[in-house]
N, CA, C and O of each residue as an XYZ file, in Angstrom:
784
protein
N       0.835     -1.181      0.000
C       0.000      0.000      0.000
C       0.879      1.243      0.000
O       1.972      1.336      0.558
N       0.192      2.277     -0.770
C       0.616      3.563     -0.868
C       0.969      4.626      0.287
O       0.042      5.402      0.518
N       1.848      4.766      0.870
C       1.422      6.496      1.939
C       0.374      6.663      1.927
O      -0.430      6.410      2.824
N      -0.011      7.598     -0.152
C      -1.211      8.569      0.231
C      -2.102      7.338      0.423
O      -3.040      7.937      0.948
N      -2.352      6.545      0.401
C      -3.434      5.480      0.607
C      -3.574      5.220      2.171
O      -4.670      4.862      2.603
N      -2.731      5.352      2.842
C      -2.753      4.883      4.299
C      -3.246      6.300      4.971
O      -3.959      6.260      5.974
N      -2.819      7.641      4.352
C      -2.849      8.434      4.985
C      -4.577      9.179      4.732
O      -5.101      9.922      5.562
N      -5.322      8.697      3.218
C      -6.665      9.260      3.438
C      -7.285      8.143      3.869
O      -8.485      8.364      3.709
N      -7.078      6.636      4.509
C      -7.662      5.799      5.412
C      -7.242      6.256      6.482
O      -7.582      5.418      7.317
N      -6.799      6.929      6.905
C      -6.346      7.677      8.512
C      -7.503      8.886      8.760
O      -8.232      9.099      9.729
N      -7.352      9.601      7.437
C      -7.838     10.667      7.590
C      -9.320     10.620      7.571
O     -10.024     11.381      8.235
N      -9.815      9.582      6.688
C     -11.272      9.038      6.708
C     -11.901      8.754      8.070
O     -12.913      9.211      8.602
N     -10.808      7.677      8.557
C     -11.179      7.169     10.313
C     -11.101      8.295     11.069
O     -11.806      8.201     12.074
N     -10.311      9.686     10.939
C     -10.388     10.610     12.145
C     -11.866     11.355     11.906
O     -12.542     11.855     12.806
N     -12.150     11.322     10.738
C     -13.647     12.217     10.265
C     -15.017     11.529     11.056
O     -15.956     11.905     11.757
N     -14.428     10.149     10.401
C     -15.760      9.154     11.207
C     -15.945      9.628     12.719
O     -16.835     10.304     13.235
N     -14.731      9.006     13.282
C     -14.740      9.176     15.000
C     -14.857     10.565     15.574
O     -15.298     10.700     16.715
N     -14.515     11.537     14.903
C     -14.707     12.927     15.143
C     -16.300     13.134     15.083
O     -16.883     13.675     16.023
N     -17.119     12.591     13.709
C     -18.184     12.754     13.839
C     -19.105     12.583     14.465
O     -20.132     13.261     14.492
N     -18.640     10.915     15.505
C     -19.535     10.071     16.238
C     -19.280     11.069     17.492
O     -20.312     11.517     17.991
N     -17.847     11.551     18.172
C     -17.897     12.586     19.166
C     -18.675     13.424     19.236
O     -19.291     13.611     20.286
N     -18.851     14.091     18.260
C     -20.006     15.557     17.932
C     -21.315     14.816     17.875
O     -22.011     15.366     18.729
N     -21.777     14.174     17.500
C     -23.487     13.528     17.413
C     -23.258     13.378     18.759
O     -23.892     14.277     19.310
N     -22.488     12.486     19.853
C     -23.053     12.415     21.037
C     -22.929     13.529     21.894
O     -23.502     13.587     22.982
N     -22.098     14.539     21.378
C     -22.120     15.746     22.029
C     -23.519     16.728     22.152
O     -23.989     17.326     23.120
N     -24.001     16.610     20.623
C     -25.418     17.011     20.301
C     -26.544     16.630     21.028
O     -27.391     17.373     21.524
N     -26.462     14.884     21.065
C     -27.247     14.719     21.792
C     -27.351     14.728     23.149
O     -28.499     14.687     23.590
N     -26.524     14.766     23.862
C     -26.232     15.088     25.726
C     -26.892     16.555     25.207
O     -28.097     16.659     25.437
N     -26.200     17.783     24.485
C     -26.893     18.986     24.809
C     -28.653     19.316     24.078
O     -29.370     20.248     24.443
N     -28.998     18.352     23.082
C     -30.302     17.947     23.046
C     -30.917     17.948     24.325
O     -31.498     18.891     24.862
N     -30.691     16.525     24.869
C     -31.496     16.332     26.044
C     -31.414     17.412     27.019
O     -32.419     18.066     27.297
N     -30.221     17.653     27.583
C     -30.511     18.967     28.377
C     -31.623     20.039     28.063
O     -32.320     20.565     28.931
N     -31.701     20.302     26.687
C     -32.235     21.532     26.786
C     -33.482     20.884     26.700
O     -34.340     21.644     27.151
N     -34.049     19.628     26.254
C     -35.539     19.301     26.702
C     -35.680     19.455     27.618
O     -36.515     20.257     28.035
N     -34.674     18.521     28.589
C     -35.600     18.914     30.508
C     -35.454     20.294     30.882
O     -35.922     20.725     31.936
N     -34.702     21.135     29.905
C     -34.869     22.574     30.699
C     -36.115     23.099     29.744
O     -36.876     23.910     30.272
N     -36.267     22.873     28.972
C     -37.779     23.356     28.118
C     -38.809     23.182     28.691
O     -39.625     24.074     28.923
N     -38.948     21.765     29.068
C     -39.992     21.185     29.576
C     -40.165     21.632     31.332
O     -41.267     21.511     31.866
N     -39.260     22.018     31.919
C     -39.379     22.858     32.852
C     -39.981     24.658     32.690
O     -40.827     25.238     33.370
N     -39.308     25.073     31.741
C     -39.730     26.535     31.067
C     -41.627     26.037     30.744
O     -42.504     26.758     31.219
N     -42.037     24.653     29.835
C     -43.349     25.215     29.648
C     -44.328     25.482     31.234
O     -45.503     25.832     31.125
N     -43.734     25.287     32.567
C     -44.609     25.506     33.790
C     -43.939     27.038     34.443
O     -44.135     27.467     35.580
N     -43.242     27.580     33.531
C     -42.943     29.048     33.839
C     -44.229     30.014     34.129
O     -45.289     30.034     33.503
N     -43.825     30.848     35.303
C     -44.904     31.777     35.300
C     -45.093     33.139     34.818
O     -45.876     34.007     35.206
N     -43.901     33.156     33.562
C     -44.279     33.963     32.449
C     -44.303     33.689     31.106
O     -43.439     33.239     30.354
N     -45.695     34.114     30.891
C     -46.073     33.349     29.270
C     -44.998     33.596     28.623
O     -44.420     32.519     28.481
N     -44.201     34.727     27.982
C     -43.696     34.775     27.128
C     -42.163     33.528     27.071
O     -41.389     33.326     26.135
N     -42.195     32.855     28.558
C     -40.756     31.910     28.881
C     -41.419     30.639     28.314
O     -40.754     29.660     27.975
N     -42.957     30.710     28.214
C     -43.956     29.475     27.888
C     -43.658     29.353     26.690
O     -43.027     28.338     26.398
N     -43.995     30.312     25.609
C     -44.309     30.722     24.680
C     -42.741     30.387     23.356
O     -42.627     29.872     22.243
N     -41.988     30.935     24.188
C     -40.692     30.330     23.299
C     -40.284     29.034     23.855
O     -39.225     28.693     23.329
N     -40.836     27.917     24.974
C     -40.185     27.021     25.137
C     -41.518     26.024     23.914
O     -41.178     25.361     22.935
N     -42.248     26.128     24.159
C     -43.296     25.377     23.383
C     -42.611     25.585     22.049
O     -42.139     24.612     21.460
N     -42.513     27.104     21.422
C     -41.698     26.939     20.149
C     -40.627     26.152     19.721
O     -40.710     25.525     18.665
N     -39.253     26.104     20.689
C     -38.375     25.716     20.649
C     -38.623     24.032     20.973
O     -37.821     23.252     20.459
N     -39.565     23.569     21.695
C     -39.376     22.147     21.377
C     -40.189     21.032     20.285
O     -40.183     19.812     20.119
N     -40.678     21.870     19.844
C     -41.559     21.601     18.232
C     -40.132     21.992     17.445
O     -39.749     21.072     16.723
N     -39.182     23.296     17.443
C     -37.996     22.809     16.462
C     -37.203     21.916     16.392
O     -36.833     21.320     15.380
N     -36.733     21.692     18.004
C     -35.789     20.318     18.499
C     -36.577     19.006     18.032
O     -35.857     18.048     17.751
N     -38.521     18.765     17.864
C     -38.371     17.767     17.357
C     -38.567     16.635     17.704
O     -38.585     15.634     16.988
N     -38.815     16.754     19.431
C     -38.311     15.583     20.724
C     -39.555     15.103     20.911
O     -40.491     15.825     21.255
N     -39.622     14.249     20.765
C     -41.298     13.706     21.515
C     -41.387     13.376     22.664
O     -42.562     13.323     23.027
N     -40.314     12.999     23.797
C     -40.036     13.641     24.880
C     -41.403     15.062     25.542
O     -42.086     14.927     26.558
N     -41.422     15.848     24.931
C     -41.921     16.907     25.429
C     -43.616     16.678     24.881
O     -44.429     17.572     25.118
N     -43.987     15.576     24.239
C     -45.378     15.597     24.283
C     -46.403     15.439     24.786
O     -47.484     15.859     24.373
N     -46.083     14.450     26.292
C     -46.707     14.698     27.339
C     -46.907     16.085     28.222
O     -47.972     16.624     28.524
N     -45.927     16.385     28.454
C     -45.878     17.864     29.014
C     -46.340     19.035     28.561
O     -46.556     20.048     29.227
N     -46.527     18.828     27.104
C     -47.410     19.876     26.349
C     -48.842     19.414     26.238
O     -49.889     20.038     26.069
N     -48.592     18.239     26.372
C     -50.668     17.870     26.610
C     -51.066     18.405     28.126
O     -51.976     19.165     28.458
N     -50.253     17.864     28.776
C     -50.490     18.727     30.372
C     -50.956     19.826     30.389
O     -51.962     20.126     31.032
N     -50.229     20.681     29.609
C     -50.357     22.429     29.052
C     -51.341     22.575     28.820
O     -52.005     23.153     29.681
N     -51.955     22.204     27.695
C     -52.761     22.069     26.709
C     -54.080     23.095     27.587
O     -54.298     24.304     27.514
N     -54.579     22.311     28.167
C     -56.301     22.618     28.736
C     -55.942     23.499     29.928
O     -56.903     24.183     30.278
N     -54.533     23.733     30.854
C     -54.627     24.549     31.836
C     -53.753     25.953     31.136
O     -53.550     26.825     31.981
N     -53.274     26.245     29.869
C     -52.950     27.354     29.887
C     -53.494     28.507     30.028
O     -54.500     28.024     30.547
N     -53.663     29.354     30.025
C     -54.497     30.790     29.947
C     -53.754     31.811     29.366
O     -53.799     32.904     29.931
N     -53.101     31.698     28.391
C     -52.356     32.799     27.385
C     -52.831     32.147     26.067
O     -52.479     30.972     25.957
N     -53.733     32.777     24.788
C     -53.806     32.072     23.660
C     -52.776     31.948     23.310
O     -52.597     30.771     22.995
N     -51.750     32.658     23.146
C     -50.770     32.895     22.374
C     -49.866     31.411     22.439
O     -49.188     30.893     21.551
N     -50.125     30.966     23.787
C     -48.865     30.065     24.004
C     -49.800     28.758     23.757
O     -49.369     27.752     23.192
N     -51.117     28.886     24.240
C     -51.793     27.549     23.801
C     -51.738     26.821     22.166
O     -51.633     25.678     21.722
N     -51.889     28.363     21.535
C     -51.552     28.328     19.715
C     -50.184     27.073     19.602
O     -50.192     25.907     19.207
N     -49.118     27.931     20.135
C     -47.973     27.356     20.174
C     -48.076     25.907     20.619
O     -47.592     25.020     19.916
N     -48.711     25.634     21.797
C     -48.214     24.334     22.492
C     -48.909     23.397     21.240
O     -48.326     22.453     20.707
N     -50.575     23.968     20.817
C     -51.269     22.969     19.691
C     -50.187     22.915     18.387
O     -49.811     21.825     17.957
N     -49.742     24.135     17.822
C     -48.789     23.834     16.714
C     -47.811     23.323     17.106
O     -46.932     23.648     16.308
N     -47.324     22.591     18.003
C     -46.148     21.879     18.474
C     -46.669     20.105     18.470
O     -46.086     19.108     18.043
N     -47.779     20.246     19.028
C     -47.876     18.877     18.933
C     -48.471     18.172     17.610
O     -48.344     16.977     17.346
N     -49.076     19.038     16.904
C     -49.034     18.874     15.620
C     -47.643     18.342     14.819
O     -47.393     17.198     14.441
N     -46.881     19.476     14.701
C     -45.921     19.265     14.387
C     -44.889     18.055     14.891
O     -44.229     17.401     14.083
N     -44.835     17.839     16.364
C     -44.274     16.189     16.642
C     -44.811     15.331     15.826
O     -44.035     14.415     15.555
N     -46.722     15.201     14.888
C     -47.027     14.405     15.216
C     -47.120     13.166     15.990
O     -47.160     12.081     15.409
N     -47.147     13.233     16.904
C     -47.485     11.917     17.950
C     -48.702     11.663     18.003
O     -49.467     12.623     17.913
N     -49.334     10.131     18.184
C     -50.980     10.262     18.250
C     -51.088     10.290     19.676
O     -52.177      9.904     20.102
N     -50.435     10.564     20.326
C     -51.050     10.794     21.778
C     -51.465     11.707     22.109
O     -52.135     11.749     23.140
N     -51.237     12.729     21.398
C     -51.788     14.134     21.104
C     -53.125     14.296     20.353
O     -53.908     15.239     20.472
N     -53.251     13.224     19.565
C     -54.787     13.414     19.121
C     -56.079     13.766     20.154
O     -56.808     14.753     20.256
N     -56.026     12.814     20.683
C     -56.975     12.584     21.430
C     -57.329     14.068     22.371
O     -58.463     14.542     22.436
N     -56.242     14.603     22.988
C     -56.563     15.729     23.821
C     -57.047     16.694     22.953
O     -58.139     17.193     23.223
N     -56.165     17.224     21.494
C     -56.539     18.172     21.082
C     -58.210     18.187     20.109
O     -58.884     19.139     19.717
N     -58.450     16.479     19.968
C     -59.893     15.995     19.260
C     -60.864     16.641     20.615
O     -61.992     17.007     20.288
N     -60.515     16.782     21.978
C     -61.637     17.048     22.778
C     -61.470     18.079     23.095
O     -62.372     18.274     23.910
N     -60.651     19.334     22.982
C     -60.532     20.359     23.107
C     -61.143     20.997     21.630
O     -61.355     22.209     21.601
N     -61.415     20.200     20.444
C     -61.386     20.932     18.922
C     -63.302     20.773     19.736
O     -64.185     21.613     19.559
N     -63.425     19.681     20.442
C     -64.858     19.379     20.410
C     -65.809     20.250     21.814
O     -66.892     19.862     22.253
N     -64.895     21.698     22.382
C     -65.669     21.823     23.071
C     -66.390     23.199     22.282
O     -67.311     23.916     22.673
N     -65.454     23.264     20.821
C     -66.490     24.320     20.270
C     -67.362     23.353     19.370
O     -68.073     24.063     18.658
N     -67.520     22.399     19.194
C     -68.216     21.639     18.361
C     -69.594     20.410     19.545
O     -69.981     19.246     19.444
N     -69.841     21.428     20.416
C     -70.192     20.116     21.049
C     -71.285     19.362     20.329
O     -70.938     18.183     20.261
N     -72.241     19.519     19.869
C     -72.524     18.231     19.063
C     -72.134     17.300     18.140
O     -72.901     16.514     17.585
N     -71.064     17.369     17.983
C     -70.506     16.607     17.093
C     -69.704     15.443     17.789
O     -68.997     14.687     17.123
N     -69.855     15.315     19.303
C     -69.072     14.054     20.212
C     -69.514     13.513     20.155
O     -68.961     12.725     20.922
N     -70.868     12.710     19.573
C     -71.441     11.731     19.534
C     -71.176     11.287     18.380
O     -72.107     10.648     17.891
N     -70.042     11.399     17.598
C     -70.164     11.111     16.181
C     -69.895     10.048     16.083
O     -69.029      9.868     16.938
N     -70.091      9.041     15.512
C     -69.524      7.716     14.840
C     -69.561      7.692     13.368
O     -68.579      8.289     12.927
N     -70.469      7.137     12.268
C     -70.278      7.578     10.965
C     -71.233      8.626     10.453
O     -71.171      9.107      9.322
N     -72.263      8.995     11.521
C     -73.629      9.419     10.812
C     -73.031     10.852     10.375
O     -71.827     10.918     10.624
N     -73.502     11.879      9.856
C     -73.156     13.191      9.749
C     -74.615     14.056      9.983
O     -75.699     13.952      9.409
N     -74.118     15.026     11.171
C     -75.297     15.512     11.437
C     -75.228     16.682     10.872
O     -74.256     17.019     10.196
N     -76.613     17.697     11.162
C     -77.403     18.733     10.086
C     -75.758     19.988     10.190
O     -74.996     20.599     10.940
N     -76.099     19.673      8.832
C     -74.697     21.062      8.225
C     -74.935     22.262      8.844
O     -74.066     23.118      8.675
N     -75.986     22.578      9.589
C     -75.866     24.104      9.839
C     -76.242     23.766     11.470
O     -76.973     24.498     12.137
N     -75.642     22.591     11.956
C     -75.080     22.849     13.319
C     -75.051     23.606     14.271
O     -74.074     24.254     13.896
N     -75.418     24.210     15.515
C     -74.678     25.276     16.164
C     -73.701     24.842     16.623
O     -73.552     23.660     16.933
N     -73.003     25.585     16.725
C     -71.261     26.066     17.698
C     -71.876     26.752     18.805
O     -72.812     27.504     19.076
N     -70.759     26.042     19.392
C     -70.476     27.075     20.933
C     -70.009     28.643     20.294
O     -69.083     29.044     19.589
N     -71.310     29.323     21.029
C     -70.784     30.886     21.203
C     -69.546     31.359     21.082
O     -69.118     32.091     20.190
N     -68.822     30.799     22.260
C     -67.119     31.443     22.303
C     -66.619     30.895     21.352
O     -65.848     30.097     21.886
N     -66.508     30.748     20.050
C     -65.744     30.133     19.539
C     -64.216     31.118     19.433
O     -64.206     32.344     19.538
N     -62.941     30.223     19.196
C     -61.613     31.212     19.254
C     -61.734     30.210     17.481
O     -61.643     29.002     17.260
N     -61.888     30.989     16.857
C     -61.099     30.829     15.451
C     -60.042     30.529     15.425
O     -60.040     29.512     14.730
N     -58.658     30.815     15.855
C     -57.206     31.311     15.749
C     -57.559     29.476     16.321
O     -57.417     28.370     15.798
N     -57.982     29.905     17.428
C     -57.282     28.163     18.103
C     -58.361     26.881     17.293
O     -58.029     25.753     16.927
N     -59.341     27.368     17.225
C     -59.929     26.252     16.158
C     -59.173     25.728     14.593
O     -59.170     24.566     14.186
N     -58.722     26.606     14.071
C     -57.690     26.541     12.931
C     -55.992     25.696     13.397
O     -55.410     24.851     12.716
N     -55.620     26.169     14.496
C     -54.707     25.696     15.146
C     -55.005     24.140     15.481
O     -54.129     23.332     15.173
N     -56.047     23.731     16.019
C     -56.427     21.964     16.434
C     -56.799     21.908     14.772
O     -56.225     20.870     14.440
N     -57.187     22.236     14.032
C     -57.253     21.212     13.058
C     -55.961     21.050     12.411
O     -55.410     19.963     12.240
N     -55.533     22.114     12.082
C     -54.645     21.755     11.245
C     -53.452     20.688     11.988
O     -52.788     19.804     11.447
N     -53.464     21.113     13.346
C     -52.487     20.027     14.282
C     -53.125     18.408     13.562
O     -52.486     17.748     12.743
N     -54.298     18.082     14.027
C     -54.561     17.225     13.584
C     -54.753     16.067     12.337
O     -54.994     14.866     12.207
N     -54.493     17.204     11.566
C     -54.060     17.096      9.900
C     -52.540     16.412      9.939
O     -52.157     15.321      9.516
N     -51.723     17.647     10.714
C     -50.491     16.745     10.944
C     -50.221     15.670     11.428
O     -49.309     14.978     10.975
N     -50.903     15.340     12.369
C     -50.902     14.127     13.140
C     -51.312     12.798     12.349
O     -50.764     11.703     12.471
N     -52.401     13.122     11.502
C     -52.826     12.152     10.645
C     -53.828     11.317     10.920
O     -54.112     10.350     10.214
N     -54.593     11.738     12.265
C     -55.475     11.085     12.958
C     -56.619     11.081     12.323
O     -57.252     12.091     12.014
N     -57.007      9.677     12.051
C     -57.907      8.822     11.244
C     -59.360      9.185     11.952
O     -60.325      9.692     11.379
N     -59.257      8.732     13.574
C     -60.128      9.193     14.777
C     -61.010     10.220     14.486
O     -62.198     10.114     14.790
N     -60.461     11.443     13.796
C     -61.088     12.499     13.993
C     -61.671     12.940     12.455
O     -62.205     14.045     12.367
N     -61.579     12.144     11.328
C     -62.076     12.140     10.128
C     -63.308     12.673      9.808
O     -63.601     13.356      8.827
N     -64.297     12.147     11.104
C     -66.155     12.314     10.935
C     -65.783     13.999     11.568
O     -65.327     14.816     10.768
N     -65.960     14.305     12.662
C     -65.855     15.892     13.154
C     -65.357     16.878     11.818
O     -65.937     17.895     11.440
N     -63.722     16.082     11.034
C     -63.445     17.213     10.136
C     -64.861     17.232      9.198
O     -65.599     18.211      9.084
N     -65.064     15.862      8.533
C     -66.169     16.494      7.564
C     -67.126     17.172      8.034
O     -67.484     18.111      7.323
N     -67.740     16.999      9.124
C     -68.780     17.539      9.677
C     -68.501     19.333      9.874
O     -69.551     19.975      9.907
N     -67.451     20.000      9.978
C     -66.979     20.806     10.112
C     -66.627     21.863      8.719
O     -66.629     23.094      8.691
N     -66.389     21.069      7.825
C     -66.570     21.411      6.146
C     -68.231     21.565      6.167
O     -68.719     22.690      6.054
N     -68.849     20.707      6.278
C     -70.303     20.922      5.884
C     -71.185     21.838      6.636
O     -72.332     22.093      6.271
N     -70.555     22.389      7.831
C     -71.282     23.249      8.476
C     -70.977     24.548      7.844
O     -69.814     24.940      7.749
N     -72.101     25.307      7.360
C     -72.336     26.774      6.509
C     -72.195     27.711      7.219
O     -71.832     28.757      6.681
N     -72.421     27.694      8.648
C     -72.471     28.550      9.957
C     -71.022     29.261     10.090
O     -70.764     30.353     10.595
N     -69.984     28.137      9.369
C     -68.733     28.428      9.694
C     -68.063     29.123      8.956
O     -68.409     28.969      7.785
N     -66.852     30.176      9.152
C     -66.309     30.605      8.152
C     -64.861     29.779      7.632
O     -63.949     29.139      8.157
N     -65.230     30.183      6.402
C     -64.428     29.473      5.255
C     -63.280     29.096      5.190
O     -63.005     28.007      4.686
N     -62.306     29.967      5.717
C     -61.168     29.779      6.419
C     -60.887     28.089      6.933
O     -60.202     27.127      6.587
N     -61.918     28.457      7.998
C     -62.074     26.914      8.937
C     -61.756     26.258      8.084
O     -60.688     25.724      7.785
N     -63.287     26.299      7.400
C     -63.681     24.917      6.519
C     -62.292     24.608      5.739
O     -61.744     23.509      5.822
N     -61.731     25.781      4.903
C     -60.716     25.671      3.615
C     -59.346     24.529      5.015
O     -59.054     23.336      4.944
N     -59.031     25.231      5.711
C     -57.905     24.115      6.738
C     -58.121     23.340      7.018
O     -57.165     22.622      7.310
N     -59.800     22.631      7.232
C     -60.250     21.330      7.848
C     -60.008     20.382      6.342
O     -59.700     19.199      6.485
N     -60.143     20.884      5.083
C     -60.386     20.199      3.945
C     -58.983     19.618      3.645
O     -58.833     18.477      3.209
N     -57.453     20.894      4.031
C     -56.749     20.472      3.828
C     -55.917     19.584      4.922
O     -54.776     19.201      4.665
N     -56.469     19.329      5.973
C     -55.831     18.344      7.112
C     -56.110     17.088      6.642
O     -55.262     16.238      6.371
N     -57.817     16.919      6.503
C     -58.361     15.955      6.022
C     -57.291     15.164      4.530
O     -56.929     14.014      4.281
N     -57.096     16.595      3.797
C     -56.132     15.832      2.934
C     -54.852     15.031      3.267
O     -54.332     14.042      2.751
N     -54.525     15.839      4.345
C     -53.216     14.770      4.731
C     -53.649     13.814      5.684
O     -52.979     12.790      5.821
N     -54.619     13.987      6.329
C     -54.537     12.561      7.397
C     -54.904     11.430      6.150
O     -54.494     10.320      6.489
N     -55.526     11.415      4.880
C     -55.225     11.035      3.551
C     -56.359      9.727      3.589
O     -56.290      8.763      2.826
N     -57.404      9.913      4.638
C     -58.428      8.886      4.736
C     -59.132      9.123      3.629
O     -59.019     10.327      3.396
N     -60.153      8.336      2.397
C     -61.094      8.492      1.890
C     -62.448      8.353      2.092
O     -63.350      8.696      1.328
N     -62.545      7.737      3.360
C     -64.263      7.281      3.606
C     -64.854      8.676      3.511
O     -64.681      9.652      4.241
N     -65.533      8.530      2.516
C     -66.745      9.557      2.300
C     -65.983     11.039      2.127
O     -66.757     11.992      2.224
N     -64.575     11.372      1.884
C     -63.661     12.431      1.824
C     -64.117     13.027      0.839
O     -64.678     14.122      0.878
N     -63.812     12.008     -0.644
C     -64.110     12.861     -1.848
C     -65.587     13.421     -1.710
O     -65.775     14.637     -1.670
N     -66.751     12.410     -1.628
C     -68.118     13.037     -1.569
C     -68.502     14.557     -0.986
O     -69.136     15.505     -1.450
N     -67.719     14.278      0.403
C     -67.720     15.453      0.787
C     -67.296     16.802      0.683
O     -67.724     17.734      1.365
N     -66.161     16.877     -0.484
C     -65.401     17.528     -0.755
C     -65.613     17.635     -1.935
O     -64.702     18.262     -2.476
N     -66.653     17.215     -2.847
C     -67.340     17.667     -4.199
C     -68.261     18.695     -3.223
O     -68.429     19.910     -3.330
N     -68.777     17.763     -2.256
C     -70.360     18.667     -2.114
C     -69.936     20.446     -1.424
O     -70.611     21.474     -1.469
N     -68.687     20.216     -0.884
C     -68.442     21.523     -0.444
C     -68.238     22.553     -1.503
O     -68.659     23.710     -1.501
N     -67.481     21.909     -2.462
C     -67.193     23.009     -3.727
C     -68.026     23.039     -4.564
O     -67.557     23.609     -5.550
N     -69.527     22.581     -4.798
C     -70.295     23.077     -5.128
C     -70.852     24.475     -4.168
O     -71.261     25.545     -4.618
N     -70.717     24.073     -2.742
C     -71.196     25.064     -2.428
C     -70.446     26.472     -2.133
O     -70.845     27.554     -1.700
N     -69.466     26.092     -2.461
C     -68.296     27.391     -2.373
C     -68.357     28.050     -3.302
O     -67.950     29.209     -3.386
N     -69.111     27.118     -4.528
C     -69.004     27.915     -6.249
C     -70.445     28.760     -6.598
O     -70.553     29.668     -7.421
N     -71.460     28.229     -5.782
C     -72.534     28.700     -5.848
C     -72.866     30.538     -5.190
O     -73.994     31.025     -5.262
């Protein structure tokens, strides 16, 4: 064998092992900054809430998806609740479905009884409705991909009561959670009525 041959198999092996140093370096300071995030989301100032919820939807960690479901129903800042729902979206985890399907359902309350039937399109909603955070649980749920919550989205397209917005984000979650039962039907019958 050659020098230069021995010497870019040297130099290859210092790149490798250099690299494997730095990934576990990454990850020791990964984890740290989850348990310090996940400490920041029980801060008693929103705005320390507000960038830790951000920052652990960038990191990525599913680690922090319990602790943001915790969040979830006791926050009292929209701003950071927005955040904690676009975070768990963004993990997708389905353990997150479920909380944010009964939080999407306390402006929808008739629609918890759903199984396949679809009830009357012009529905009432709960009064308070928050738009911002209703747009926020669906589209989370879009990300997530949750099959579970398929009947509520259509039901939510077909309600006329609602504005369009909604409907237009519920149509496109529905597209990615990528179920068809009764999707397309429903999604002719809306754009007839969007065209009308």
């Amino acid at each position: 064998m050659s020098k230069k041959y021995i010497l870019i198999i040297n130099i290859i092996m210092y790149l490798i092992i250099t690299m494997v140093i730095i990934q576990g370096i990454i990850r020791t300071f990964q984890n740290n900054n989850i348990n310090y995030l996940v400490k920041l989301i029980d801060s008693r100032k929103w705005h320390s809430r507000l960038r830790a919820a951000k920052a652990l939807g960038i990191l990525n960690n599913r680690d922090a998806v319990l602790p943001l479901i915790s969040n979830l129903n006791s926050e009292d800042n929209d701003l950071v609740r927005y955040q904690v729902i676009e975070t768990l979206g963004i993990l997708g985890d389905t353990r997150a479905a479920k909380p944010l399907t009964n939080r999407l359902l306390y402006y929808f309350p008739n629609y918890s009884d759903l199984d396949t039937k679809t009830i009357n399109a012009n529905s009432s909603i709960n009064k308070d409705i928050n738009n911002s955070e209703v747009l926020y649980l669906i589209y989370s749920l879009g990300k997530i991909k949750d099959t579970a919550s398929i009947n509520i989205l259509l039901n939510i397209i077909e309600n006329k009561n609602l504005d369009s917005k909604i409907r237009s984000v519920t149509l496109s979650s529905i597209g990615h959670i990528g179920d068809t039962k009764g999707t397309i039907e429903t999604i002719n019958k809306w754009k007839q009525n969007v065209n009308k």
